[in-house]
C-alpha positions in Angstrom: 16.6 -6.7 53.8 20.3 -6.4 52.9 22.8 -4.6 55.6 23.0 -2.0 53.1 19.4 -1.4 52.5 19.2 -1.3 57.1 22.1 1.7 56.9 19.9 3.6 54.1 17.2 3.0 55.9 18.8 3.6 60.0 20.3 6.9 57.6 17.2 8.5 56.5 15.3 7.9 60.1 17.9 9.7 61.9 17.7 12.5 59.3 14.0 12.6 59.9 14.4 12.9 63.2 16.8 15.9 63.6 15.9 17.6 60.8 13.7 21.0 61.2 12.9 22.2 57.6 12.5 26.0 57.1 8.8 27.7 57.0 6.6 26.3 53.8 5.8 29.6 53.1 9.2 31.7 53.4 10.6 29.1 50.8 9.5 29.9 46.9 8.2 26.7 45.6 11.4 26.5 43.0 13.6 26.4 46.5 12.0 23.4 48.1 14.2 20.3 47.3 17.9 19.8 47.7 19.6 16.6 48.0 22.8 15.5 50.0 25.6 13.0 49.4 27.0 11.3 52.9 29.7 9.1 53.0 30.7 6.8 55.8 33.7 4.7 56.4 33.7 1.0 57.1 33.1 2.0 60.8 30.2 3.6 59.5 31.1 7.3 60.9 30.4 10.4 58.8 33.3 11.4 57.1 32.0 14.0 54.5 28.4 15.6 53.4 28.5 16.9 50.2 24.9 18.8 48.7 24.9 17.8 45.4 21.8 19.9 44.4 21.6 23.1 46.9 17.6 24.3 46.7 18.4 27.7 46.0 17.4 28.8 49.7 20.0 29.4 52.1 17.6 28.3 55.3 16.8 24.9 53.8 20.4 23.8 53.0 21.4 25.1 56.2 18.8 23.7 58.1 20.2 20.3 56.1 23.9 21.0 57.0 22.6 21.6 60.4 20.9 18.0 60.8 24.3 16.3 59.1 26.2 17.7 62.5 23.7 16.2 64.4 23.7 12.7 63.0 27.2 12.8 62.6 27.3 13.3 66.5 24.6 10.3 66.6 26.8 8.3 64.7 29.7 9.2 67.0 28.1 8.3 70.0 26.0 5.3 69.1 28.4 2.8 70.7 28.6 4.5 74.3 25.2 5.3 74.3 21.4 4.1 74.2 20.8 5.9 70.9 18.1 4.2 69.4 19.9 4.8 65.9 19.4 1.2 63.8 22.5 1.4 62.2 25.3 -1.9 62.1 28.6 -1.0 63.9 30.3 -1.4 60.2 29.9 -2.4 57.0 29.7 -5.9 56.0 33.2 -7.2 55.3 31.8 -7.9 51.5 31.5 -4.6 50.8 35.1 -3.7 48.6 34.9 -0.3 48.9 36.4 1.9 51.9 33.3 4.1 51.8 29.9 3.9 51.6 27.6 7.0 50.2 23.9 7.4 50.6 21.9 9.9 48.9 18.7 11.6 51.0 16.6 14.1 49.5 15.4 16.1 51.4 11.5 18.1 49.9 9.5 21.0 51.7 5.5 20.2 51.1 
């Protein structure tokens, strides 16, 4: 598994984790999926959250906003603190680019 394919990975566990998705059935079936951008810099912190495709619900994209503060405090704190986030303190110096964005989607079932 590639250091990239460890941060997706480290990424979508943490999300996991914090997230609390709204009620199943206060969300209309139609509202149930939305999707998020994050990008990190080469010290992997969180430097911007974009939802690139909002459900249509306020309470799940909020409740997704919500978990990007949260693992963008993780991701903050990992190096003073036993987090047991799995994520590399930065990205491999073979990466070219000064950021890194992952896409999570994030479904109601």
């Amino acid at each position: 598994m590639s250091v990239l394919d460890q941060i997706d990975e480290a990424l979508y566990e943490a999300f996991m984790q914090v997230w609390t998705p709204p009620d199943l059935e206060q969300t209309a079936p139609s509202k149930r999926t939305t999707r998020l951008d994050i990008s990190l810099n080469t010290d992997l912190a969180l430097v911007q959250a974009d939802l690139v495709a909002p459900s249509g619900s306020t309470e799940l994209d909020l409740s997704v906003l919500l978990a990007v503060e949260k693992v963008a405090e993780r991701l903050r704190s990992r190096l003073t603190s036993a987090d047991s986030l799995k994520i590399p303190n930065s990205l491999p110096s073979s990466f070219q680019n000064s950021r890194y964005v992952c896409r999570i989607q994030f479904q109601i079932e």
